[in-house]
PDB file of N, CA, C and O in Angstrom, chain B, residues numbered from 101:
ATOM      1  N   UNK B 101     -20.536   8.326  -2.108  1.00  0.00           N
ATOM      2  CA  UNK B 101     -20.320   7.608  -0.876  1.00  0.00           C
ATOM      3  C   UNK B 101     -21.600   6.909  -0.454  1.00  0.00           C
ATOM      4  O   UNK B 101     -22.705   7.319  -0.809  1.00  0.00           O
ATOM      5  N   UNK B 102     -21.414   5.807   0.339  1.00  0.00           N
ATOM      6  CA  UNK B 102     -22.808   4.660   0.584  1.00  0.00           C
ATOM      7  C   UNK B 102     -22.346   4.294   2.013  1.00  0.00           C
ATOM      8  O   UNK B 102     -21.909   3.171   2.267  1.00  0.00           O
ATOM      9  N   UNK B 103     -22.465   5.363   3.026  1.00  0.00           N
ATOM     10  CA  UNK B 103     -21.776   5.002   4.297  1.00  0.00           C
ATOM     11  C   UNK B 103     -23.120   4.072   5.111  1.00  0.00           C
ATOM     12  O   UNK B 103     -24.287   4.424   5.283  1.00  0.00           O
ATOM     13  N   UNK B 104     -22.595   3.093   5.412  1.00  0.00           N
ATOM     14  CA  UNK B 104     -23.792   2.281   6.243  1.00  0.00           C
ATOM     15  C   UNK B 104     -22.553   1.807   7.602  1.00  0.00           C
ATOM     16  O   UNK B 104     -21.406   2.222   7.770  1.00  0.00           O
ATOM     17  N   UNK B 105     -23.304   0.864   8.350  1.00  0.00           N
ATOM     18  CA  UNK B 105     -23.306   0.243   9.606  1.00  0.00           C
ATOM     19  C   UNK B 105     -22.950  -1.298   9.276  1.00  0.00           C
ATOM     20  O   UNK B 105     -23.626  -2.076   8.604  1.00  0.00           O
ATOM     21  N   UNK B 106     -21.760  -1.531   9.898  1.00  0.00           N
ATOM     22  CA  UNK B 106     -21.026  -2.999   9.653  1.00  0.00           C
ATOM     23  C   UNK B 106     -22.198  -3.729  10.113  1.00  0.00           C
ATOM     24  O   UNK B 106     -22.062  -3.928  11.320  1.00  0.00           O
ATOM     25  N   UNK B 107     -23.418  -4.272   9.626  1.00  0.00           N
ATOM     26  CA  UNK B 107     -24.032  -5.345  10.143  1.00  0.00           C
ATOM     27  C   UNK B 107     -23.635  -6.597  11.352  1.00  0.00           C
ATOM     28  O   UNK B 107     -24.416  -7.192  12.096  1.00  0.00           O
ATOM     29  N   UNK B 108     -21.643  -6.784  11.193  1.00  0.00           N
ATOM     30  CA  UNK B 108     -21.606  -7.623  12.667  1.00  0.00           C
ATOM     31  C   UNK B 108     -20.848  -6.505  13.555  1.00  0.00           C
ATOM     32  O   UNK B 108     -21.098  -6.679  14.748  1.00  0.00           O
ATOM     33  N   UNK B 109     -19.949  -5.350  13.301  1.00  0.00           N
ATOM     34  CA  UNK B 109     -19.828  -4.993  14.479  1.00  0.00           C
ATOM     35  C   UNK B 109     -20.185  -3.693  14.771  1.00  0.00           C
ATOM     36  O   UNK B 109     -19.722  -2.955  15.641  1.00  0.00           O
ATOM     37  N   UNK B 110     -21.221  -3.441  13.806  1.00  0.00           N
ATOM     38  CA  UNK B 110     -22.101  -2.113  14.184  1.00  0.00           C
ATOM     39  C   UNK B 110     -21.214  -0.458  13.607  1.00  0.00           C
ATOM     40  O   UNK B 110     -21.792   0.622  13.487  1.00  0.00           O
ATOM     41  N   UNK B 111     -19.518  -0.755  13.299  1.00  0.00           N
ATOM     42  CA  UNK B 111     -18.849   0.213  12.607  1.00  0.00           C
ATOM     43  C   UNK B 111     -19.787   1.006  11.566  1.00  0.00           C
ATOM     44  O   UNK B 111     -20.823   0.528  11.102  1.00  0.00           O
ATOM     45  N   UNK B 112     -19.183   2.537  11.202  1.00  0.00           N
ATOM     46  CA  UNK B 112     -19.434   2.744  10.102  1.00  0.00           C
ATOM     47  C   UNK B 112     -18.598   2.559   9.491  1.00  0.00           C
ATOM     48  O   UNK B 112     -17.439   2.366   9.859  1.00  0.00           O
ATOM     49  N   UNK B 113     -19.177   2.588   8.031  1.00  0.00           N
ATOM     50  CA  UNK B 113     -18.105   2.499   6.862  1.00  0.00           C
ATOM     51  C   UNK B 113     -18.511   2.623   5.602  1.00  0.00           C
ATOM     52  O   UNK B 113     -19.625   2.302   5.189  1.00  0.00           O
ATOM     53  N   UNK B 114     -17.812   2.989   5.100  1.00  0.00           N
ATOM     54  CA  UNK B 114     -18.120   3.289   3.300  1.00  0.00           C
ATOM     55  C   UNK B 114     -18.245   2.356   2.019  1.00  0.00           C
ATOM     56  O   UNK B 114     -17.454   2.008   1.143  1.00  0.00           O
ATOM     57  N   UNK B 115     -19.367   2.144   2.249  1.00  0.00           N
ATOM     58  CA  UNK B 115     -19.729   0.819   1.628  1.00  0.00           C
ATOM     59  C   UNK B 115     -19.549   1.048   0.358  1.00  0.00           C
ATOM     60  O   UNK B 115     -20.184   1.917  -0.238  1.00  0.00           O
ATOM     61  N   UNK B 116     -18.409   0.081  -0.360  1.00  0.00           N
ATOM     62  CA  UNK B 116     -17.934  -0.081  -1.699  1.00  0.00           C
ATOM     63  C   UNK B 116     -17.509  -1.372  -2.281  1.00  0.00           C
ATOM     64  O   UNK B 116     -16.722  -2.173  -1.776  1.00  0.00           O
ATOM     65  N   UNK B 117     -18.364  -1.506  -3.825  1.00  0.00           N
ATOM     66  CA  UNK B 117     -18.072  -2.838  -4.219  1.00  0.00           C
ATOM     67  C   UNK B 117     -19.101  -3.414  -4.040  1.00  0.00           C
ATOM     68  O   UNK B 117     -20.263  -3.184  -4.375  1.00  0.00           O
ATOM     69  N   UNK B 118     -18.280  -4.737  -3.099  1.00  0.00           N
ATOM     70  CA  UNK B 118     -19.880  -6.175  -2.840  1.00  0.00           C
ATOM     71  C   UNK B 118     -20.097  -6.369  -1.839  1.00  0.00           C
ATOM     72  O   UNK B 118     -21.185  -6.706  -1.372  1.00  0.00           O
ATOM     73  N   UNK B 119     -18.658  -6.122  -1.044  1.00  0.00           N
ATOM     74  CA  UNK B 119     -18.961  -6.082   0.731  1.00  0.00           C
ATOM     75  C   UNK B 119     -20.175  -5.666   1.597  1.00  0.00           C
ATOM     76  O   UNK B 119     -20.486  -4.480   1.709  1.00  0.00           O
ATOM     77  N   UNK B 120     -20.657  -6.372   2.029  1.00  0.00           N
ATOM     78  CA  UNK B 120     -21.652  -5.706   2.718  1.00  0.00           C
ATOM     79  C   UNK B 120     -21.189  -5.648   4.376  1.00  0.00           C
ATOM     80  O   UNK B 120     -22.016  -5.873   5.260  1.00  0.00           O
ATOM     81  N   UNK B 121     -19.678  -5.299   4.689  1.00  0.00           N
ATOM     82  CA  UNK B 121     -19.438  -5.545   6.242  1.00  0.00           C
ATOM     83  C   UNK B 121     -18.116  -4.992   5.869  1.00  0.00           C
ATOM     84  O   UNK B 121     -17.565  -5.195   4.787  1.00  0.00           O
ATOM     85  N   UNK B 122     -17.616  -4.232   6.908  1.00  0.00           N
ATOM     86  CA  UNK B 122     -16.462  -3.080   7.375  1.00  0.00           C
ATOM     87  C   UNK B 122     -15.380  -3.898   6.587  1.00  0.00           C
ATOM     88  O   UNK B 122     -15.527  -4.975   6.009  1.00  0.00           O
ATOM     89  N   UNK B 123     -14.424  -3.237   6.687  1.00  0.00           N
ATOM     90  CA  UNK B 123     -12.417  -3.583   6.418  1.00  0.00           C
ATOM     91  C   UNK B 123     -12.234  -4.144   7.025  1.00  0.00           C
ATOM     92  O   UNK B 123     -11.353  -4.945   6.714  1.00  0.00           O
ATOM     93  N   UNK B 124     -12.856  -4.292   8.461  1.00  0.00           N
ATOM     94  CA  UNK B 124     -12.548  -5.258   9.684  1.00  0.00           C
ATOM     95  C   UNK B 124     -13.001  -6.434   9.726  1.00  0.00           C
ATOM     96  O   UNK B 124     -12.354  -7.448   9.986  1.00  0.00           O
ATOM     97  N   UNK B 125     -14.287  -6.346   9.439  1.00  0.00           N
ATOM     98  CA  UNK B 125     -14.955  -7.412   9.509  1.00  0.00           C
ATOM     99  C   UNK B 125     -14.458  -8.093   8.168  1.00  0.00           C
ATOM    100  O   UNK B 125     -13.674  -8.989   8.482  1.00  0.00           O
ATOM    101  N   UNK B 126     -14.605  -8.018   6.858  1.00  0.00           N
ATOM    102  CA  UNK B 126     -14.182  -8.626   5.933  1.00  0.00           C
ATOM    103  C   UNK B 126     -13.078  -9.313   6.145  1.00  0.00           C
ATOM    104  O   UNK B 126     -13.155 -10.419   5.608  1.00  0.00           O
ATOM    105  N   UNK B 127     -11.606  -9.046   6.962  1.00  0.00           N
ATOM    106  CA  UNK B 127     -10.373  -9.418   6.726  1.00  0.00           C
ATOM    107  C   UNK B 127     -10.951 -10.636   7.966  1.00  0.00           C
ATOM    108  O   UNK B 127     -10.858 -11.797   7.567  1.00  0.00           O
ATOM    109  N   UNK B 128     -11.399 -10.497   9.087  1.00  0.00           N
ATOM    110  CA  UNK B 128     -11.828 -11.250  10.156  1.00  0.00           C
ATOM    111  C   UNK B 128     -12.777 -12.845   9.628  1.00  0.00           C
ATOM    112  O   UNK B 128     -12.740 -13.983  10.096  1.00  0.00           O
ATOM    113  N   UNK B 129     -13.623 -12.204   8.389  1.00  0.00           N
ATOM    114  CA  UNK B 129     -14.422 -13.460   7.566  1.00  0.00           C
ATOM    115  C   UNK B 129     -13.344 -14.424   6.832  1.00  0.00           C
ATOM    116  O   UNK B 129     -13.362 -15.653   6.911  1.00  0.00           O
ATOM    117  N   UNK B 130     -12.429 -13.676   6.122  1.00  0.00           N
ATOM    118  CA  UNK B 130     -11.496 -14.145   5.513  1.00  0.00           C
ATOM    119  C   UNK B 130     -10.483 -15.020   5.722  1.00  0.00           C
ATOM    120  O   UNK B 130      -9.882 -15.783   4.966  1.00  0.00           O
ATOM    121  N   UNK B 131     -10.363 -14.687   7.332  1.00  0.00           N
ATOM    122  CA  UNK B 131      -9.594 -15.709   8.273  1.00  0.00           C
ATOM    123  C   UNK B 131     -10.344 -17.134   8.676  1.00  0.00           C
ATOM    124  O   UNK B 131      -9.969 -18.306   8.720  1.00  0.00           O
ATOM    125  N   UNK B 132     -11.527 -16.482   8.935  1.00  0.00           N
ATOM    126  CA  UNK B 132     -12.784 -17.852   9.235  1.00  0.00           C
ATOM    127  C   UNK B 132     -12.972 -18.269   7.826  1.00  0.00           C
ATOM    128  O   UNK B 132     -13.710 -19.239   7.999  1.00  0.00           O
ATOM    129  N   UNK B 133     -12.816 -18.192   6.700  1.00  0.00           N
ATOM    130  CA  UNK B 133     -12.713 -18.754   5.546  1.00  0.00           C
ATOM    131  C   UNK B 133     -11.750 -19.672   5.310  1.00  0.00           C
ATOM    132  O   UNK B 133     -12.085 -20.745   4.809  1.00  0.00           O
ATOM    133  N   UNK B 134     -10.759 -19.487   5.541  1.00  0.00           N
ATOM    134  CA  UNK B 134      -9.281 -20.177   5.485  1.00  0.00           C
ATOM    135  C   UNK B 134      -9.938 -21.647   6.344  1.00  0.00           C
ATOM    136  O   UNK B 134     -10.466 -22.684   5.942  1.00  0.00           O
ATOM    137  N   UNK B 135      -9.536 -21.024   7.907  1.00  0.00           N
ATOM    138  CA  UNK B 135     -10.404 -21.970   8.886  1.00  0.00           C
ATOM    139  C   UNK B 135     -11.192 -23.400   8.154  1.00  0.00           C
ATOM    140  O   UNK B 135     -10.925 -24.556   7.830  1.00  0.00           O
ATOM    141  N   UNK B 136     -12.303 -22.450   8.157  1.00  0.00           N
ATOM    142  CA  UNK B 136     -13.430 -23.355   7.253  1.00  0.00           C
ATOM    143  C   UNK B 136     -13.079 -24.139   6.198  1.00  0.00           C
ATOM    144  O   UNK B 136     -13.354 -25.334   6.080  1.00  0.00           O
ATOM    145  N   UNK B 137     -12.634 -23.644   5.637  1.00  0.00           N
ATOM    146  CA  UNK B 137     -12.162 -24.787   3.431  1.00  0.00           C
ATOM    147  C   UNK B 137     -11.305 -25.742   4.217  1.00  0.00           C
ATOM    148  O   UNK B 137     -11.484 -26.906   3.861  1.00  0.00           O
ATOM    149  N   UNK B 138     -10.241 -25.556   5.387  1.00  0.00           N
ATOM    150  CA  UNK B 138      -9.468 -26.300   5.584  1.00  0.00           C
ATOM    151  C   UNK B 138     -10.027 -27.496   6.381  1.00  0.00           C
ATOM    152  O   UNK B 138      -9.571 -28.639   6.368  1.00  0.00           O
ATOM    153  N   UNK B 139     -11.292 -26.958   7.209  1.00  0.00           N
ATOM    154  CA  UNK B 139     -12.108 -28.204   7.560  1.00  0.00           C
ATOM    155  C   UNK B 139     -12.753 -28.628   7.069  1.00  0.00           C
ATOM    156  O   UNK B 139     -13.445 -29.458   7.659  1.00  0.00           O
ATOM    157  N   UNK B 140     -13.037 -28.316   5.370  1.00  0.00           N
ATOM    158  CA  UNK B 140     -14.149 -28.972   4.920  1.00  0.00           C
ATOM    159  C   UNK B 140     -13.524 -30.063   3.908  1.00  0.00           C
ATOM    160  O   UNK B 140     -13.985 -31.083   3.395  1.00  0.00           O
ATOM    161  N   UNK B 141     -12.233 -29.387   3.840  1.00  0.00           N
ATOM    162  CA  UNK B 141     -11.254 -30.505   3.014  1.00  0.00           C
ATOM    163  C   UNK B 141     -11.321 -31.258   3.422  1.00  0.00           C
ATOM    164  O   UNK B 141     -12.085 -32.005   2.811  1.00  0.00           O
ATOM    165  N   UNK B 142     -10.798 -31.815   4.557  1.00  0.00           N
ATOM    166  CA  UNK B 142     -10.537 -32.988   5.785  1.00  0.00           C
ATOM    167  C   UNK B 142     -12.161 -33.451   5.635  1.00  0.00           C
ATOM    168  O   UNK B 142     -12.153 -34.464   4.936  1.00  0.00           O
ATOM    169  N   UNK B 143     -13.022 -33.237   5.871  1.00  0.00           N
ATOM    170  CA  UNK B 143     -14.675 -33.621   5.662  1.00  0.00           C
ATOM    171  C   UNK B 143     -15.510 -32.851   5.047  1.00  0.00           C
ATOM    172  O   UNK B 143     -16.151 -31.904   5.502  1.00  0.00           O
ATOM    173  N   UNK B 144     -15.476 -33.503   3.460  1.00  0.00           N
ATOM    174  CA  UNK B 144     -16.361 -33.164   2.412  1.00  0.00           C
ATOM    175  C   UNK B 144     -17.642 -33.086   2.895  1.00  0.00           C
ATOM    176  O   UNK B 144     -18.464 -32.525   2.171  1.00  0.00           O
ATOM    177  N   UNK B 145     -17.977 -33.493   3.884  1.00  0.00           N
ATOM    178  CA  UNK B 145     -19.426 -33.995   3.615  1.00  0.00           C
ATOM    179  C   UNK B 145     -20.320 -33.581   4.707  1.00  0.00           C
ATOM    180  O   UNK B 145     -21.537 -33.764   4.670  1.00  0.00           O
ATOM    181  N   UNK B 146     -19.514 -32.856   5.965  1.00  0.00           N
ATOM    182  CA  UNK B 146     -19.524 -31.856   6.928  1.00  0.00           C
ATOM    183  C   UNK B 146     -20.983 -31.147   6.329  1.00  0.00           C
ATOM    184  O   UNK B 146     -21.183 -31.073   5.117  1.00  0.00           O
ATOM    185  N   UNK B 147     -21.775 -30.739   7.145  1.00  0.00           N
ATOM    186  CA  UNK B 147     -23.113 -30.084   7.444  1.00  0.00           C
ATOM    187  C   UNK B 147     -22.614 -28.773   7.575  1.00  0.00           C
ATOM    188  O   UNK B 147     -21.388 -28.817   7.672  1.00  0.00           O
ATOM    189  N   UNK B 148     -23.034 -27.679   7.616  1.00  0.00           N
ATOM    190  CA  UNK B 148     -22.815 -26.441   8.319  1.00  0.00           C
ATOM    191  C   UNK B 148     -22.637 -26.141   9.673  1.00  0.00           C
ATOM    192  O   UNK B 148     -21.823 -25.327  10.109  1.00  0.00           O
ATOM    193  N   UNK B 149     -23.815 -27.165  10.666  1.00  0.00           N
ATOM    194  CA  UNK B 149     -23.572 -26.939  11.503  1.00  0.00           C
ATOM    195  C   UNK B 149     -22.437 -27.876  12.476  1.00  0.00           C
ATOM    196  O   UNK B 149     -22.101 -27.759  13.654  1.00  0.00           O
ATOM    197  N   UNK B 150     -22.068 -28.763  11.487  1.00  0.00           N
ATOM    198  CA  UNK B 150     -20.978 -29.887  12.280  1.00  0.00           C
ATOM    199  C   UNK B 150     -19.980 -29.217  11.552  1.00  0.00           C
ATOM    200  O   UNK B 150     -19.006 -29.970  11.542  1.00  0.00           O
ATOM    201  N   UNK B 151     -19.676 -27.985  10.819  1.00  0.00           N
ATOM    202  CA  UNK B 151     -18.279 -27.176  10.753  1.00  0.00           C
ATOM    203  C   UNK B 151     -18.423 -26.304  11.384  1.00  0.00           C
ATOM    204  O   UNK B 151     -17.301 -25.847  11.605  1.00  0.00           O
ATOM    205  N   UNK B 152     -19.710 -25.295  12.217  1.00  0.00           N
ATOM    206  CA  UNK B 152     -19.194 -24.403  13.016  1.00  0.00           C
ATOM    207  C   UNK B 152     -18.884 -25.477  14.175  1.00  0.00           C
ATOM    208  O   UNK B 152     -17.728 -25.282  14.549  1.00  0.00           O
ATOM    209  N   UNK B 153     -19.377 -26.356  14.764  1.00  0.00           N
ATOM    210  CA  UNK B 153     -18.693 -27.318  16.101  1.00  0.00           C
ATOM    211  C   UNK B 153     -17.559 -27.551  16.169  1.00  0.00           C
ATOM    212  O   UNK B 153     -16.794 -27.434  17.126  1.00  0.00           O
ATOM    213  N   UNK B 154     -17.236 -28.189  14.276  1.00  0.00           N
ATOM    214  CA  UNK B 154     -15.742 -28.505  14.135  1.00  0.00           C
ATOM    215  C   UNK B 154     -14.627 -27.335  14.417  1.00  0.00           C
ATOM    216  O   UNK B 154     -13.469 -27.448  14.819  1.00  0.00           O
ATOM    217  N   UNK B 155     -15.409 -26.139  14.053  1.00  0.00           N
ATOM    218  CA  UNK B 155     -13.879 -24.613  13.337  1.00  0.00           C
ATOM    219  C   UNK B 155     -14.342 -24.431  14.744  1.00  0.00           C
ATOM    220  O   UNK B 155     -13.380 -24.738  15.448  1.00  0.00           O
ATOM    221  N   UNK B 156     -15.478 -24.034  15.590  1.00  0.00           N
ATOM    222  CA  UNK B 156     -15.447 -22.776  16.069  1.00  0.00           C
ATOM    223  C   UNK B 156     -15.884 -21.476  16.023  1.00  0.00           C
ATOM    224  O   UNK B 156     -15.902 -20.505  16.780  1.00  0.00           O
ATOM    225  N   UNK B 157     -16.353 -21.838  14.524  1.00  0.00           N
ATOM    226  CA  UNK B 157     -16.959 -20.574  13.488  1.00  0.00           C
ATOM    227  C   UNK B 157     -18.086 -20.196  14.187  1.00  0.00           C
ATOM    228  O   UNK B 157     -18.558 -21.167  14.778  1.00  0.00           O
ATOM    229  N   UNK B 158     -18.768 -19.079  14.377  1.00  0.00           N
ATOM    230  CA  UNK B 158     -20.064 -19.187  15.058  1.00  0.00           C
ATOM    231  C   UNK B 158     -21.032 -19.233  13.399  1.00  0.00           C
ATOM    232  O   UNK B 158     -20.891 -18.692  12.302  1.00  0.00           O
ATOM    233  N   UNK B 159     -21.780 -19.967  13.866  1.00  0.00           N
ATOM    234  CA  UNK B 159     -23.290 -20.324  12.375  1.00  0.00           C
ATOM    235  C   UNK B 159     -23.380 -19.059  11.610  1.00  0.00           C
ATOM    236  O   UNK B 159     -23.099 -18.875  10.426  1.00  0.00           O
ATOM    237  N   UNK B 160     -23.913 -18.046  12.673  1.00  0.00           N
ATOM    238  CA  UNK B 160     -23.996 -17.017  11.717  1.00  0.00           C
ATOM    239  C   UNK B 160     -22.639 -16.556  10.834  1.00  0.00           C
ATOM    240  O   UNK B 160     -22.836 -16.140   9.692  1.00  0.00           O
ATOM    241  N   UNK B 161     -21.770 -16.601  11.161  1.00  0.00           N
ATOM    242  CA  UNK B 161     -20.487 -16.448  10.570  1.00  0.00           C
ATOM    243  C   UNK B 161     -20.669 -17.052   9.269  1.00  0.00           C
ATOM    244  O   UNK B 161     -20.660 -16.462   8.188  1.00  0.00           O
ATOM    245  N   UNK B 162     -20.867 -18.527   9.520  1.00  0.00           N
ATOM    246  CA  UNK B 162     -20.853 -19.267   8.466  1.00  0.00           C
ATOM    247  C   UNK B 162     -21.802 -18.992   7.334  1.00  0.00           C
ATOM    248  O   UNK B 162     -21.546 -18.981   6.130  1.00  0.00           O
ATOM    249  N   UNK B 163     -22.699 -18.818   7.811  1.00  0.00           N
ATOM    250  CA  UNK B 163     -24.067 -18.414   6.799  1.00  0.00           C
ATOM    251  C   UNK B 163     -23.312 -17.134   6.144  1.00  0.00           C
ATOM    252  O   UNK B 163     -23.248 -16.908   4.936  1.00  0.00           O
ATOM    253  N   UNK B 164     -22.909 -16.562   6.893  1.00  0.00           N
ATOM    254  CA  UNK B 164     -22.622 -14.959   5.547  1.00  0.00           C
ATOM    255  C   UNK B 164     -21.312 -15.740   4.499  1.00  0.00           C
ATOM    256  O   UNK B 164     -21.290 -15.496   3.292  1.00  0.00           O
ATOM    257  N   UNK B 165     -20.349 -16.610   5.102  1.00  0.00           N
ATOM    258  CA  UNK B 165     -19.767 -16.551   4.024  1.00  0.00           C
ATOM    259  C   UNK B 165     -20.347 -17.513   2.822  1.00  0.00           C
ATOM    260  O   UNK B 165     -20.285 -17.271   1.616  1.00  0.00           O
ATOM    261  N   UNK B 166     -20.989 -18.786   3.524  1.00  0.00           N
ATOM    262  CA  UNK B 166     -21.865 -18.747   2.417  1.00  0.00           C
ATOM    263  C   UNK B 166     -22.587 -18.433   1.472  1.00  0.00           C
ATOM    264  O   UNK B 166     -22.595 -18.832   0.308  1.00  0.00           O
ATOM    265  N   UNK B 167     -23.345 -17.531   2.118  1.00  0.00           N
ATOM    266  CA  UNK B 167     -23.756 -16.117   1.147  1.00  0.00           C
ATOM    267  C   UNK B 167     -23.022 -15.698   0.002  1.00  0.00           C
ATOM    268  O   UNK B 167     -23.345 -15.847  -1.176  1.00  0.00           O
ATOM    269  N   UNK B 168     -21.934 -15.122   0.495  1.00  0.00           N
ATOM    270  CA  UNK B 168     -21.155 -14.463  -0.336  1.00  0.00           C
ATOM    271  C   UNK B 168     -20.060 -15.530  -1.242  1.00  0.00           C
ATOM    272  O   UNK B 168     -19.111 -15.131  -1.917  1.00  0.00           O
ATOM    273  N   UNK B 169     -20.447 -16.867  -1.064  1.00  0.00           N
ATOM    274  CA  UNK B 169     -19.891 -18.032  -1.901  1.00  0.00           C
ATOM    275  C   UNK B 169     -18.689 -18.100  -1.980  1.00  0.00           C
ATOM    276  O   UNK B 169     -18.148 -18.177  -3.084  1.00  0.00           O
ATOM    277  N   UNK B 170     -17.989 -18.089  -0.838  1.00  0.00           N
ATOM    278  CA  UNK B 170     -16.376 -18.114  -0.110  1.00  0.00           C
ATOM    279  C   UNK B 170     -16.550 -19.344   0.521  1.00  0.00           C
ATOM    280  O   UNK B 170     -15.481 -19.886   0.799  1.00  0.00           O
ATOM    281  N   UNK B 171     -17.651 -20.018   0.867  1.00  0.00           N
ATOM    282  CA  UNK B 171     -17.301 -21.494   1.127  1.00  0.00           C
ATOM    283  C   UNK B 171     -19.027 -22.237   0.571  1.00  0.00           C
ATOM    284  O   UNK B 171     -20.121 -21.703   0.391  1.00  0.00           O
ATOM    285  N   UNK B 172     -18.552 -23.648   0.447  1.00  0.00           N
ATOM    286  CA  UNK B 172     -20.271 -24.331   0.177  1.00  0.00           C
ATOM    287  C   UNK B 172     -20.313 -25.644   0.866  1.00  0.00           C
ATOM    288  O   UNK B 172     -19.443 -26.514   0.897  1.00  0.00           O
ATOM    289  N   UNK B 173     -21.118 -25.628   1.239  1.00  0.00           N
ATOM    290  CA  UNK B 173     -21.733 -26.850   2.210  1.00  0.00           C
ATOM    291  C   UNK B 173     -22.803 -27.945   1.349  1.00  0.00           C
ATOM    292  O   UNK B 173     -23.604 -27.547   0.505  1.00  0.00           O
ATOM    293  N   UNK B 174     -22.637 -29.379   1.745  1.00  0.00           N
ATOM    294  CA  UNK B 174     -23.468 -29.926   0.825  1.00  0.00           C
ATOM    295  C   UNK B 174     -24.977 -29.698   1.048  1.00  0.00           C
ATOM    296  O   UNK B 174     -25.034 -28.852   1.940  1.00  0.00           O
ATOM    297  N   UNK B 175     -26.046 -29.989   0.730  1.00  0.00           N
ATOM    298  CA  UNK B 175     -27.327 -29.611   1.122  1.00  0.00           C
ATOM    299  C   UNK B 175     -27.911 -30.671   1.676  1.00  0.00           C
ATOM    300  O   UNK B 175     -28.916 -30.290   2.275  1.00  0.00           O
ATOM    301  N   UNK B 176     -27.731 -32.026   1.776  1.00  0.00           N
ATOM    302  CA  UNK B 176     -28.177 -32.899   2.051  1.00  0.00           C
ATOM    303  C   UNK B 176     -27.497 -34.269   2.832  1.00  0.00           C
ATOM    304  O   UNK B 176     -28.201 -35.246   3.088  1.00  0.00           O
TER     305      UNK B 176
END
């Protein structure tokens, strides 16, 4: 067992796999994932921070799923 602290909502939980964030939080990213691809379809070319304005997403949100390469933003 690898029980740690959900980094966004402070839960414990039994950290397994690649997740680094609760059952809760994961299914909650997953939804802001959907969100996100569907606004980035509509604008390829969208910044990070003109898709959290666009979704709603809060930044940091966005940055983890970036991270974890569930969505990509252009760099320039």
């Amino acid at each position: 067992m690898n029980i740690q602290n959900c980094p966004l909502c402070g839960k414990i939980f039994d950290q397994r796999g690649f997740s680094r964030v609760c059952p809760s939080c994961t299914e909650a990213l997953r939804e802001d994932m959907k969100t996100v691809q569907a606004y980035m379809d509509a604008n390829p070319s969208a910044k990070i921070g003109e898709a959290a304005q666009g979704t709603g997403v809060d930044l940091g949100r966005l940055k983890i799923l970036a991270r974890q390469g569930w969505v990509s933003f252009p760099r320039n």
